[in-house]
C-alpha positions in Angstrom: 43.3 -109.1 -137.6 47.4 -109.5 -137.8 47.6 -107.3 -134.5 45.4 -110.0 -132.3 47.9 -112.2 -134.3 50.8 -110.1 -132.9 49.9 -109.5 -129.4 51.8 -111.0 -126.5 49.6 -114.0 -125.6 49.6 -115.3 -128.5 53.5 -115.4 -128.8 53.5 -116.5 -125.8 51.4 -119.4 -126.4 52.5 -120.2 -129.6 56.4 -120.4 -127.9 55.1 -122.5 -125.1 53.9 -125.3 -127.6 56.6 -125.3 -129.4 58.9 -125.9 -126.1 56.6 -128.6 -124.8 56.7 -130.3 -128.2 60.5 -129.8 -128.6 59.9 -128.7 -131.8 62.8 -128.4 -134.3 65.2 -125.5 -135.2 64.3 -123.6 -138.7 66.9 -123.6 -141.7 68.6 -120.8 -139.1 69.5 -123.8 -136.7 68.4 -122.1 -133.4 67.7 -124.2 -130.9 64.2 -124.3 -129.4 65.9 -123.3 -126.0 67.2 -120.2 -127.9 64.1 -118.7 -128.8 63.1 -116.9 -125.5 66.2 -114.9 -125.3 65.7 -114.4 -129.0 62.4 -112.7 -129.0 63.1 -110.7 -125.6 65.6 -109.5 -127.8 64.4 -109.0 -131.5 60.0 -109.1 -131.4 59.9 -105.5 -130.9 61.1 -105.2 -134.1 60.0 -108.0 -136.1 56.3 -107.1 -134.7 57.1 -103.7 -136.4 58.4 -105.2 -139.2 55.1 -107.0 -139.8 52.9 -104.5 -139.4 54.7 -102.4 -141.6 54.7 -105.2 -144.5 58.5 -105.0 -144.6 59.9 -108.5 -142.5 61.5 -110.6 -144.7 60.9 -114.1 -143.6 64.2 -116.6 -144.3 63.1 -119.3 -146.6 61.2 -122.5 -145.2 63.5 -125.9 -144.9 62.1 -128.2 -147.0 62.4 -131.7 -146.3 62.2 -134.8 -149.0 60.2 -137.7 -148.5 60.6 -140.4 -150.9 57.7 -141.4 -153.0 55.6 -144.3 -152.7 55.2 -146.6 -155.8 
């Protein structure tokens, strides 16, 4: 299952929602406008990387809402 995950059309339709949503950078900062050069450059071997079981993710940005009373 994790290589239908992984192939092309997927990224690529998972990269164009995010650009037509304008969705936010991750705790790495990137810009959303970054991310195509980014993966041109770097899926080969983060798509290795997850098959194999040896990517390791950076940590999620957590956000704090305050709490209702």
């Amino acid at each position: 299952m994790l290589k239908s995950v992984l192939r092309r059309g997927n990224l690529m339709y998972a990269l164009k929602r995010v650009e037509k949503n304008k969705g936010s950078h991750g705790v790495d900062e990137m810009p959303v406008q970054n991310l195509r050069a980014h993966n041109a450059l770097h899926w080969p071997t983060i798509r290795k990387e997850l098959l194999e079981g040896t990517y390791q993710p950076q940590p999620v940005r957590r956000v704090e809402s305050p709490s209702k009373r």
